[in-house]
C-alpha positions as CSV (number, residue, x, y, z in Angstrom):
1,X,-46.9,40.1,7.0
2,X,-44.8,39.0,10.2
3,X,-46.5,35.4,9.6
4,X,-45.7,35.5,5.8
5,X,-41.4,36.1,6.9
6,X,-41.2,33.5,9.5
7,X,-39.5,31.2,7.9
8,X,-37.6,34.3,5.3
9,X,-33.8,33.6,5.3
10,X,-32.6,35.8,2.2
11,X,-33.6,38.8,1.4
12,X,-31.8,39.8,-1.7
13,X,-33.3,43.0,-3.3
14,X,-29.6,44.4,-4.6
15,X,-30.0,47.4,-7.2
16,X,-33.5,46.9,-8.0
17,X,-34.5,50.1,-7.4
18,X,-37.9,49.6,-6.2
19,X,-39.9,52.7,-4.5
20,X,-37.8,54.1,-1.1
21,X,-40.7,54.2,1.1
22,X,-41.4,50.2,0.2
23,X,-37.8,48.9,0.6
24,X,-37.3,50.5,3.6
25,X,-40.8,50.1,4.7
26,X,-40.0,46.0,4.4
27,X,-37.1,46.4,5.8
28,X,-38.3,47.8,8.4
29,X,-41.1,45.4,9.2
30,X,-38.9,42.4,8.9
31,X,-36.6,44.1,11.8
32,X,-39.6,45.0,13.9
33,X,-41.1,41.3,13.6
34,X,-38.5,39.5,15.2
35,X,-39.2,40.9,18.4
36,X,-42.1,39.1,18.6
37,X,-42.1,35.5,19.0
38,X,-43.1,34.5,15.3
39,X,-40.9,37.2,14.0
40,X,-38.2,36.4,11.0
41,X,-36.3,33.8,13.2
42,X,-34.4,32.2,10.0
43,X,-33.7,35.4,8.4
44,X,-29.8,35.2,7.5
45,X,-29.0,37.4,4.8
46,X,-30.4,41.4,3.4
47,X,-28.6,42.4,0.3
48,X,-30.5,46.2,-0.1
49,X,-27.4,47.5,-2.1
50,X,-27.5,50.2,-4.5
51,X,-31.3,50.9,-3.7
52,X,-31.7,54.9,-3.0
53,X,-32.6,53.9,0.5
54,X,-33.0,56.9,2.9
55,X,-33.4,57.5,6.6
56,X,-31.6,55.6,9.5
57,X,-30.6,52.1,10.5
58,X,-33.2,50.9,12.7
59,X,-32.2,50.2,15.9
60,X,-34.1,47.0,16.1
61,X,-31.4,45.4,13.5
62,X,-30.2,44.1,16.9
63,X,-33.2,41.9,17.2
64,X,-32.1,39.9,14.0
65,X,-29.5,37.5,16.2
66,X,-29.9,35.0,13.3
67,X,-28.6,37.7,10.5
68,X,-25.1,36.5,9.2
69,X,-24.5,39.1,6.3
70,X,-25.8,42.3,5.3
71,X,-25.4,44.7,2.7
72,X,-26.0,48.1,2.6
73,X,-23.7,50.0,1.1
74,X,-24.0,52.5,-1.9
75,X,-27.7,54.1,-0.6
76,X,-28.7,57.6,1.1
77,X,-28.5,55.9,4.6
78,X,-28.1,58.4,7.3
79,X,-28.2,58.9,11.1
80,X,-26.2,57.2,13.2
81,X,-25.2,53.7,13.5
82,X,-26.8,51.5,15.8
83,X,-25.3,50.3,18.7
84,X,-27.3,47.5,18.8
85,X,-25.7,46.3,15.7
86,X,-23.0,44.8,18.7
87,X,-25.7,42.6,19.5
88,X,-25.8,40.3,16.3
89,X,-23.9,37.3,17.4
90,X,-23.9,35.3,14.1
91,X,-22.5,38.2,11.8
92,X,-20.1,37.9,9.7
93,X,-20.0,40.5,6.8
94,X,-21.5,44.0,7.3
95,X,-20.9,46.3,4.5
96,X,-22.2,50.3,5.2
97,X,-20.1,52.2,3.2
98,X,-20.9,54.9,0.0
99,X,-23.8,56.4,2.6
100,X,-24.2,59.5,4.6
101,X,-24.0,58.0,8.3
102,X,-22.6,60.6,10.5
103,X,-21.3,60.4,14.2
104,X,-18.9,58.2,16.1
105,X,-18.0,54.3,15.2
106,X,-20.4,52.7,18.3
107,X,-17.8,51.3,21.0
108,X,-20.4,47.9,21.2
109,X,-18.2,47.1,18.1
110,X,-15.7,46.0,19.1
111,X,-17.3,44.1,21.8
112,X,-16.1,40.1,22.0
113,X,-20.1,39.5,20.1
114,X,-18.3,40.8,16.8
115,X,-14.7,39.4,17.1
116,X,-15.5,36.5,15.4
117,X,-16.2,38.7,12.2
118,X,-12.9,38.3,10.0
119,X,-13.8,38.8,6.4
120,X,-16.5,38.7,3.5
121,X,-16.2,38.4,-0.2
122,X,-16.2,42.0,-1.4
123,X,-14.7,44.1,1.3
124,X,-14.4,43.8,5.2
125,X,-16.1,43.2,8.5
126,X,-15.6,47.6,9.2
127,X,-16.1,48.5,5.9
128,X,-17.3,52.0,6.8
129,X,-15.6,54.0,3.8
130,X,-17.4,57.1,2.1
131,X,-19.8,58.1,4.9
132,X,-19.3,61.2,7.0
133,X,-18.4,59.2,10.3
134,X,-16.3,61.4,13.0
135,X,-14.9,61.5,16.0
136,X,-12.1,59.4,17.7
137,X,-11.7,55.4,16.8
138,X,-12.7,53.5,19.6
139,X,-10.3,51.3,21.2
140,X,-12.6,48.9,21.6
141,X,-11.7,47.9,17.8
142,X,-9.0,46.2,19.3
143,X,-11.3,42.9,20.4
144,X,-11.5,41.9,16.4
145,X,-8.8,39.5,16.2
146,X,-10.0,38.2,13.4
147,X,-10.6,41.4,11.2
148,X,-8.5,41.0,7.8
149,X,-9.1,44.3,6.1
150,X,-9.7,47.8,7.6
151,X,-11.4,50.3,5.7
152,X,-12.2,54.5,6.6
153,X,-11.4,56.1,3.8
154,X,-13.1,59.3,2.9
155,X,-14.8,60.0,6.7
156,X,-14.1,63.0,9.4
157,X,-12.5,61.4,12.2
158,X,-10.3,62.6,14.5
159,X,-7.7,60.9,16.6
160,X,-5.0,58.6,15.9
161,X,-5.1,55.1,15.0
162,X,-5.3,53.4,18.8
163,X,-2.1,51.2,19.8
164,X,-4.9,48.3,20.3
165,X,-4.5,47.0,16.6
166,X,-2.0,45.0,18.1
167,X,-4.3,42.4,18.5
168,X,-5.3,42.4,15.1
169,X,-2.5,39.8,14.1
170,X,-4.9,38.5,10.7
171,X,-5.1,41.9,9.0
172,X,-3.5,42.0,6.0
173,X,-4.8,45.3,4.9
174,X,-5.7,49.1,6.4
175,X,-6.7,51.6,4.7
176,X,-7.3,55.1,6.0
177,X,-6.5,57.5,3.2
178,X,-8.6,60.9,3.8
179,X,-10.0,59.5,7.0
180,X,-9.1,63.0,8.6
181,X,-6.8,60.9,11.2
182,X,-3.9,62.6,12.6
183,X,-0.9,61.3,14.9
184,X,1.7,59.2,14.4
185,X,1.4,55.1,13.5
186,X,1.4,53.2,16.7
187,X,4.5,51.5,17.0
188,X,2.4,48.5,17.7
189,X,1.8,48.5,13.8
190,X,4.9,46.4,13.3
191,X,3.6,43.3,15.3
192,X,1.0,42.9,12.2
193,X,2.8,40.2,10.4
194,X,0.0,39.1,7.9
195,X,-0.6,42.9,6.9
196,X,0.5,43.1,2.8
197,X,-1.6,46.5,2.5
198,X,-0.5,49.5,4.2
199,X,-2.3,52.8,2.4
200,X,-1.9,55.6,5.1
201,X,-2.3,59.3,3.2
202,X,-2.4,62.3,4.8
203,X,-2.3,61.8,8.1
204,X,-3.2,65.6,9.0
205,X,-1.3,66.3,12.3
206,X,1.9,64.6,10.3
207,X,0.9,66.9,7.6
208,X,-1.0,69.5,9.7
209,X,-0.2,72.7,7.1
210,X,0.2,70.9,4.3
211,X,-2.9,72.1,2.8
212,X,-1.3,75.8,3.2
213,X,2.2,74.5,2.0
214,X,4.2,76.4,-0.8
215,X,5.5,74.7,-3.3
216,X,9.2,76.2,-3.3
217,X,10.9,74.9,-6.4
218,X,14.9,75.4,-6.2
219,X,15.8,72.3,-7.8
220,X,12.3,71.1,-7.0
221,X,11.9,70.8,-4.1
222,X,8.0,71.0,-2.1
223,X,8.9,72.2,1.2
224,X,7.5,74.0,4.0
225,X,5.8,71.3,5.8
226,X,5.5,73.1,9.2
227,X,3.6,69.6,10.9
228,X,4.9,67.9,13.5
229,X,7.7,65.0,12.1
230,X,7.7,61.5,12.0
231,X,10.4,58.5,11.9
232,X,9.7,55.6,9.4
233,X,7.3,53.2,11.3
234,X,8.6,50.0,12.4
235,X,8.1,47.7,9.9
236,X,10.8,45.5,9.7
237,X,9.0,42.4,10.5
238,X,6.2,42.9,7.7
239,X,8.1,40.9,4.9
240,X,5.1,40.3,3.1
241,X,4.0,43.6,2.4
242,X,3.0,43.8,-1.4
243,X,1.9,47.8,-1.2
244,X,3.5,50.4,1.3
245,X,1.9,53.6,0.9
246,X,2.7,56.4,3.1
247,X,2.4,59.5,1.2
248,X,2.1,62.9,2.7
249,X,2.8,61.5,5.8
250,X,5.4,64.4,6.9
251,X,8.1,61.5,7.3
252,X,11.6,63.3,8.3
253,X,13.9,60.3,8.2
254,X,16.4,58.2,5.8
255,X,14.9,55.4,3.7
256,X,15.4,52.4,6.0
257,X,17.1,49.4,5.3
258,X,13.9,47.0,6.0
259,X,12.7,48.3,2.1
260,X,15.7,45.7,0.9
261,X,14.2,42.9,2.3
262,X,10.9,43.7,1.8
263,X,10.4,40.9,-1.2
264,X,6.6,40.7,-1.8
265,X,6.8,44.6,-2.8
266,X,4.8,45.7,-6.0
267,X,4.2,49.5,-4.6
268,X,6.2,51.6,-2.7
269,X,4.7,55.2,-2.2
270,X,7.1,57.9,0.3
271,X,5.6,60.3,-2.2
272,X,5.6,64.2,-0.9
273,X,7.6,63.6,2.8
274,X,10.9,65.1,3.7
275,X,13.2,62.0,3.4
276,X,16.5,63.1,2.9
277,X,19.8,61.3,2.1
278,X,20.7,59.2,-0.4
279,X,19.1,56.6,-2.3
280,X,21.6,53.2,-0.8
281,X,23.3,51.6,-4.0
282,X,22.4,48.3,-2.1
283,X,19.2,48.9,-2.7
284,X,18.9,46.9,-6.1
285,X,16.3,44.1,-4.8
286,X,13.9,47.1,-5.5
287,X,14.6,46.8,-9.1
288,X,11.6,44.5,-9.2
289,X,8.8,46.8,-7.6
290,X,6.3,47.6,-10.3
291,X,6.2,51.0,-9.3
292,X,8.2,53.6,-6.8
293,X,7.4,57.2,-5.9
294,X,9.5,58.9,-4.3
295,X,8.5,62.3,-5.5
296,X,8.7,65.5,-3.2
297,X,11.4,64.6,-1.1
298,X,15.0,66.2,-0.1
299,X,16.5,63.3,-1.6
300,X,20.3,63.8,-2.8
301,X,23.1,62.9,-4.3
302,X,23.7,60.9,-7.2
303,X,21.0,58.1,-8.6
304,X,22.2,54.5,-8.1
305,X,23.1,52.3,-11.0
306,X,20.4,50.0,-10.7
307,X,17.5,52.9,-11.4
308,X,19.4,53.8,-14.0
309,X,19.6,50.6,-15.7
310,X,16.9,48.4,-14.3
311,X,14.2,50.0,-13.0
312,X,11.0,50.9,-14.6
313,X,7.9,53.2,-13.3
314,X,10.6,55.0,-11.2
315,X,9.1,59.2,-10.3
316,X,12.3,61.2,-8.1
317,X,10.8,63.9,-9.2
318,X,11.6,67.2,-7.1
319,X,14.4,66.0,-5.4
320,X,18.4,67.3,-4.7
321,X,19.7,64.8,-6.8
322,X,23.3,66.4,-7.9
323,X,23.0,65.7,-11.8
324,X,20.8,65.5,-14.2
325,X,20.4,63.3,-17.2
326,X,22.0,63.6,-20.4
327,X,18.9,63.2,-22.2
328,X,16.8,65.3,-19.3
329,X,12.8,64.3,-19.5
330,X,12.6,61.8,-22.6
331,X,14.9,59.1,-21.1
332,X,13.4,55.9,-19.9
333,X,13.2,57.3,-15.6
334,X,11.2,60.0,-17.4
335,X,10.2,61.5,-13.8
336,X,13.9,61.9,-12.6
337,X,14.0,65.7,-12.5
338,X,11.3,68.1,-13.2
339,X,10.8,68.6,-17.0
340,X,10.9,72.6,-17.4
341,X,14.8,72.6,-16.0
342,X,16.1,70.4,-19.6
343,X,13.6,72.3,-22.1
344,X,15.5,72.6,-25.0
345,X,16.2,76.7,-26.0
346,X,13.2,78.9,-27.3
347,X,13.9,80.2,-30.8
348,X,10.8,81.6,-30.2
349,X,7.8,82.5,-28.3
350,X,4.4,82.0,-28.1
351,X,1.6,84.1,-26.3
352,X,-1.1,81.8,-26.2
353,X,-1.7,78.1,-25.2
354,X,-4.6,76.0,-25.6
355,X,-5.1,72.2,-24.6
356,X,-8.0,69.6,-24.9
357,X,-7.1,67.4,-21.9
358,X,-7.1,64.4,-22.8
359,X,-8.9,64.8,-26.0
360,X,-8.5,65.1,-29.5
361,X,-7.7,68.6,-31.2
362,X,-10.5,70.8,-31.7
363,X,-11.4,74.2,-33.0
364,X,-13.4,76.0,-31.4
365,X,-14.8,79.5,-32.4
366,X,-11.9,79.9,-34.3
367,X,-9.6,78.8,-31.5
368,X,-7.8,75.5,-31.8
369,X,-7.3,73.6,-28.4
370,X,-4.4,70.9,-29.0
371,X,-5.2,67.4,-28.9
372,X,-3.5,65.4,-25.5
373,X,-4.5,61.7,-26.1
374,X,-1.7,60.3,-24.2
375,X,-2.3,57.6,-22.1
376,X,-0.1,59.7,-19.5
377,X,1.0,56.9,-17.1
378,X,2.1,57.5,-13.8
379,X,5.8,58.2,-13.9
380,X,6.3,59.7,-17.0
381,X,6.9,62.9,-19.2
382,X,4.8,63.4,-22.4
383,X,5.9,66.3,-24.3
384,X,3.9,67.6,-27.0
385,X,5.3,68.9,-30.5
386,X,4.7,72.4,-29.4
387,X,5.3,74.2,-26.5
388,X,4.0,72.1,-23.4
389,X,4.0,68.8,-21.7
390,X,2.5,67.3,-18.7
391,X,3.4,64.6,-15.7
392,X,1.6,62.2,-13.7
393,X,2.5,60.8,-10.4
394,X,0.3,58.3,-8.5
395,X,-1.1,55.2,-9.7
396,X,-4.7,54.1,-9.2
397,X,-5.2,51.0,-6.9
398,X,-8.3,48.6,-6.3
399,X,-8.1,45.3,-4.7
400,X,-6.7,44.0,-7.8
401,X,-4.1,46.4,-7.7
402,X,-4.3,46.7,-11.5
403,X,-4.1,50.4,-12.8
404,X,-6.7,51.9,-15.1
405,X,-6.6,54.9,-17.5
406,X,-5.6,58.3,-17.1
407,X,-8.3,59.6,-19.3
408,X,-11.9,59.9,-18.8
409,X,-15.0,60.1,-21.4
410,X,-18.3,61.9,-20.8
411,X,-21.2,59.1,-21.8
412,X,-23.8,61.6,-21.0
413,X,-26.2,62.4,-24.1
414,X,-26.9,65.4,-23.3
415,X,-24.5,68.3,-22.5
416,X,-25.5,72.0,-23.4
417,X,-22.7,74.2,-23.5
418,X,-21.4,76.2,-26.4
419,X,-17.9,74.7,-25.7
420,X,-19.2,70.8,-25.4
421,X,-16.4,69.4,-27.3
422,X,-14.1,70.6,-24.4
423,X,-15.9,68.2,-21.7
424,X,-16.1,65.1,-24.1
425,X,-13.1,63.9,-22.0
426,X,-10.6,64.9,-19.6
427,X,-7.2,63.9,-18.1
428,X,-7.7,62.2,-14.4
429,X,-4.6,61.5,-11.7
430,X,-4.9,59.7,-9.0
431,X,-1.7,62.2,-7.0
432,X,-0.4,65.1,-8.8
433,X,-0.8,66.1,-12.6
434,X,1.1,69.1,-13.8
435,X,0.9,70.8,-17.2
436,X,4.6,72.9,-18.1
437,X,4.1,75.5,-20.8
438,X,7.3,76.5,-21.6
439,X,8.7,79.4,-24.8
440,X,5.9,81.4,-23.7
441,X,6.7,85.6,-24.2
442,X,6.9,87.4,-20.6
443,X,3.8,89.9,-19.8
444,X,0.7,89.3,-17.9
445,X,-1.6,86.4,-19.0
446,X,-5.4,84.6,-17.8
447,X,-5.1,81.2,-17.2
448,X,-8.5,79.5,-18.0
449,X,-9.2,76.2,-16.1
450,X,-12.0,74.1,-17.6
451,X,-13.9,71.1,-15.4
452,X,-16.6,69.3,-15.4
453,X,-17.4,66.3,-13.4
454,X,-18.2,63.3,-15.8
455,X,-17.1,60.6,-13.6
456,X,-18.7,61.2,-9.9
457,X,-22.4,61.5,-11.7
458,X,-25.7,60.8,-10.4
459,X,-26.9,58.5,-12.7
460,X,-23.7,55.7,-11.9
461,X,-22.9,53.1,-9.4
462,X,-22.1,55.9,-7.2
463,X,-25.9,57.1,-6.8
464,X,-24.0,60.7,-6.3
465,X,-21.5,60.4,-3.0
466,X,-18.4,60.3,-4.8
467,X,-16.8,63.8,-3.3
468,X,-13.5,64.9,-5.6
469,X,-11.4,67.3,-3.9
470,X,-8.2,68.7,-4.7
471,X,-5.9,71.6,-5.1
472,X,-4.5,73.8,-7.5
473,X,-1.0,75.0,-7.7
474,X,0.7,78.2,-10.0
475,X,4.3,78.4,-10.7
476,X,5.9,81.2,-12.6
477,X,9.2,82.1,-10.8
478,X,10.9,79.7,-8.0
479,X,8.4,79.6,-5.9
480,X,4.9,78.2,-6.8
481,X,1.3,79.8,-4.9
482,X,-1.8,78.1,-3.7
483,X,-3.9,79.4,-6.0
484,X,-7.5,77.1,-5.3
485,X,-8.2,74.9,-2.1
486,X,-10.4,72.3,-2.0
487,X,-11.5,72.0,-5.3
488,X,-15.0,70.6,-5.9
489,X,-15.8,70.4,-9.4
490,X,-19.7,69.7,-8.6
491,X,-19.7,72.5,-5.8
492,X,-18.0,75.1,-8.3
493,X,-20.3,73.7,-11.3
494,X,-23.4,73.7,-9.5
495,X,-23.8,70.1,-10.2
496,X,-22.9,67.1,-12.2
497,X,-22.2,67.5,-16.1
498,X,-22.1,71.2,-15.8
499,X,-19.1,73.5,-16.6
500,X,-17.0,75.7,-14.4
501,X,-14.1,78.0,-15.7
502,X,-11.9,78.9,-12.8
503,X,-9.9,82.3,-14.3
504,X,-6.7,83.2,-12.7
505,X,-4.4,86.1,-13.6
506,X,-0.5,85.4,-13.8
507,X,2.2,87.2,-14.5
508,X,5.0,85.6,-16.6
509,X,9.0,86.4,-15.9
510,X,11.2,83.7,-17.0
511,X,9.0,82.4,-20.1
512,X,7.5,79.4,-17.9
513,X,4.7,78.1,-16.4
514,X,3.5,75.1,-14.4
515,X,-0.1,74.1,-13.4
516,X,-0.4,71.7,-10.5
517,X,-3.8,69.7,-9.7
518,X,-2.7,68.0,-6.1
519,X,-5.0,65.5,-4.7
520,X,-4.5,66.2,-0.7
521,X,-6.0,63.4,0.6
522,X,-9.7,64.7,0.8
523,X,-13.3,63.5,-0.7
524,X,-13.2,60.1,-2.6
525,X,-10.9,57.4,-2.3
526,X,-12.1,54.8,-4.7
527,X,-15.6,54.5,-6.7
528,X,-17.4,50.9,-6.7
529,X,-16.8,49.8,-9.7
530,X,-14.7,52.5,-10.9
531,X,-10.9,53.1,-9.7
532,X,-10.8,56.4,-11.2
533,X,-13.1,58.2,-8.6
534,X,-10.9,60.4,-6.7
535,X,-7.3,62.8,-7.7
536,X,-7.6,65.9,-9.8
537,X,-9.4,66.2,-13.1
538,X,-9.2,68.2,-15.9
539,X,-11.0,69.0,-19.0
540,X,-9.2,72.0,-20.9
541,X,-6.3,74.7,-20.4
542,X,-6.3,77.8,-21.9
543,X,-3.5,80.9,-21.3
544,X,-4.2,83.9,-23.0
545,X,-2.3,87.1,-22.9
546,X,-3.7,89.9,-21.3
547,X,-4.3,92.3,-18.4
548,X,-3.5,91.2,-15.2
549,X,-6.5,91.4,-12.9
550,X,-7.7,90.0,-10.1
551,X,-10.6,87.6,-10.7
């Protein structure tokens, strides 16, 4: 065998599927033959993706000084990872993410043996995103001055991001969006010239009770963030940033001036801070950002001209702005205000709701579920001939930065379930989606919330580690209540392709309701192939009238 791979330079065996034990049992013999003399000297490339693989990294990767790119990403990897891999001098792609490595990133890293690593076709040189990786980034990370893109989403560390990315003067993007980092953004941040992609969610101690916050909706407003507050990072020097995303980042500042000259912007996210003051009227540039979110804020006064006039994909929702428009919800800033405030009057009410998220109106054991086929895009109101309508704020993102739909179909052929029509689709967000039922007779009702996870499945490009957590909120008066946290669809269901009903009693005062589904920055970030793979999903609505008890 070790005679048969001395002169073996690529290994591709991407997706084929082959037996576990006999990939990684030829993995591991090509590993352990190069440290003997007539071992796999010329071997420069393993492409093992997609393959089921389980166990560990070997720690004799090391020995393969020749390898230049590997690929190992979206398997059932797990262990640690090797510090040896800091011995592989020629490397320069290593892609580990979508497995189930756990433990800290190895210091030998960022050792000056890896700092030539800058960049690969697909992803990055620390691509370690969707593993279960934890403790504190090693400083260490600082020697890659070459590194282009950063990548943690969707790990457990702890820690802040350490003040040595100064040196990392060719990144153009980091990403660290349910990382479980806390801490403030070194200041050093603003020396990164080159970086165009700044997606920082959640930092936690920013944001430390914002999983516990209450959504407190006088002139919607979300507020009590309790976490310690931040300024607006330093950023005045990065003119070439194309997406700024710093959403639930517990931000208590003004919008700074630097957003003016900011010209390369396509997506600016503040999205669920506590910015406060007015939106500048000078501000105008903006006018040609594809998108803006500026939802949950303590924004106030009165909306420049400019928004008005010029701006498209534009969400101020829950804000202090000091008017409302004429034509509330259905004007063209359709996320201005929060919809249920410019309902027109009831002339009567209803005492039962029932909606097919995103799918076509069906009857079901005599009860009809409305159809809700909108597209939904982010930063818009859809209102529905009846009695309800929805929102969506958020947009999904891949490298392309091109968004996708808002509605997912089940492809599975086989779904038991007396109410199957009901999971056939379902309405996806990549933030926050809330469903308003409005006209609806006060007394006590159940709220019926239908899911079933028909994206994150087994039998996908995600081989089954896609993790979809979120929240879900309940507003019937002012103030709105925390009603599920952490929300896993496949934990609740049992598995994939299975139904859950989550039952909650309410009881109605002033006619209204809201349902909130909250991504929090947990679980997922982004499938493989897929952009749709994390945010809230849901697959029916039903409020019925009835007793109020605890379930």
């Amino acid at each position: 065998m070790r005679t048969t791979l001395y002169k073996l330079r690529l290994l591709n065996m991407g997706m084929i599927l082959y037996a576990t034990s006999i990939i990684l049992f030829s993995m591991i013999t090509i590993l352990e033959a190069k440290s003997h003399e007539n071992g796999a000297t010329k071997l420069v490339y393993i492409n093992l993706y997609g393959n089921q693989l389980t166990g560990s990294i070997p720690e004799e990767t090391g020995n393969i000084t020749t390898l230049e790119r590997s690929k190992l990403q979206n398997n059932h990897l797990s262990g640690r990872i090797p510090s040896t891999l800091g011995h592989l001098v020629n490397l320069t792609s290593v892609d580990l993410s979508w497995n189930y490595l756990s433990g800290e990133i190895p210091r030998e890293l960022g050792f000056t043996k890896l700092k030539e690593l800058y960049h690969f076709s697909l992803s990055c040189i620390m691509n370690l995103e969707a593993n279960h990786l934890s403790g504190r980034l090693p400083s260490t990370l600082g020697y890659l001055v070459n590194l282009e893109i950063f990548v943690i989403n969707d790990n457990n560390f702890e820690g802040q991001i350490p003040s040595s990315i100064k040196n990392w003067l060719n990144v153009t993007s980091i990403r660290v969006q349910g990382s479980g980092l806390s801490g403030l953004l070194p200041s050093e941040i603003g020396l990164l010239t080159k970086l165009t992609k700044l997606l920082v969610c959640t930092l936690i101690s920013w944001f430390s009770s914002f999983f516990d916050f209450t959504l407190v909706l006088s002139r919607r407003i979300i507020s009590d963030l309790n976490g310690a507050s931040s300024p607006f990072p330093p950023l005045a020097n990065l003119y070439n940033m194309e997406y700024l995303i710093l959403r639930s980042c517990n931000i208590m500042d003004v919008l700074p001036s630097y957003l003016d000259v900011m010209g390369n912007l396509t997506i600016l996210d503040l999205s669920f801070n506590k910015i406060s003051g007015q939106i500048p009227s000078y501000f105008y540039s903006l006018a040609r950002v594809e998108n803006i979110f500026l939802t949950g804020n303590l924004l106030n006064g009165s909306v420049p001209e400019w928004m008005l006039e010029t701006g498209n994909n534009i969400d101020l929702s829950y804000n202090k702005f000091e008017a409302l428009l004429s034509n509330g919800c259905q004007s063209r800033l359709t996320n201005l205000v929060s919809c249920l405030a410019d309902h027109k009057p009831c002339s009567n009410y209803s005492y039962s709701l029932h909606i097919n998220c995103g799918g076509k109106e069906v009857t079901i054991s005599g009860t009809t579920f409305e159809g809700d086929v909108d597209p939904g895009e982010p930063s818009v109101f859809v209102s529905s001939k009846t009695n309800w309508g929805f929102s969506n704020t958020g947009l999904f993102l891949y490298d392309t930065g091109v968004s996708v739909d808002y509605i997912e179909l089940n492809h599975s052929l086989n779904f038991p379930t007396p109410y199957s029509e009901l999971y056939e689709s379902a309405r996806v967000s990549p933030i926050s989606l809330t469903y308003y039922a409005y006209c609806l007779g006060n007394g006590n009702y159940r709220i019926s919330l239908h899911f079933s996870e028909i994206v994150l499945t087994n039998d996908t490009k995600l081989g089954g580690h896609g993790r979809r957590v979120f929240n879900i909120y309940i507003q019937v008066t002012l103030q709105g209540k925390l009603v599920v946290k952490d929300f896993n669809i496949v934990d609740a269901a049992g598995g994939i392709l299975k139904p859950v009903i989550k039952r909650i009693p309410v009881a109605v005062t002033s006619n209204t309701v809201e349902i909130r589904f909250y991504w929090a920055g947990k679980g997922t970030f982004l499938t493989i192939e897929n952009n749709t793979g994390y945010g809230p999903l849901i697959s029916a609505i039903s409020i019925e009238l009835g007793r109020l008890v605890a379930i």
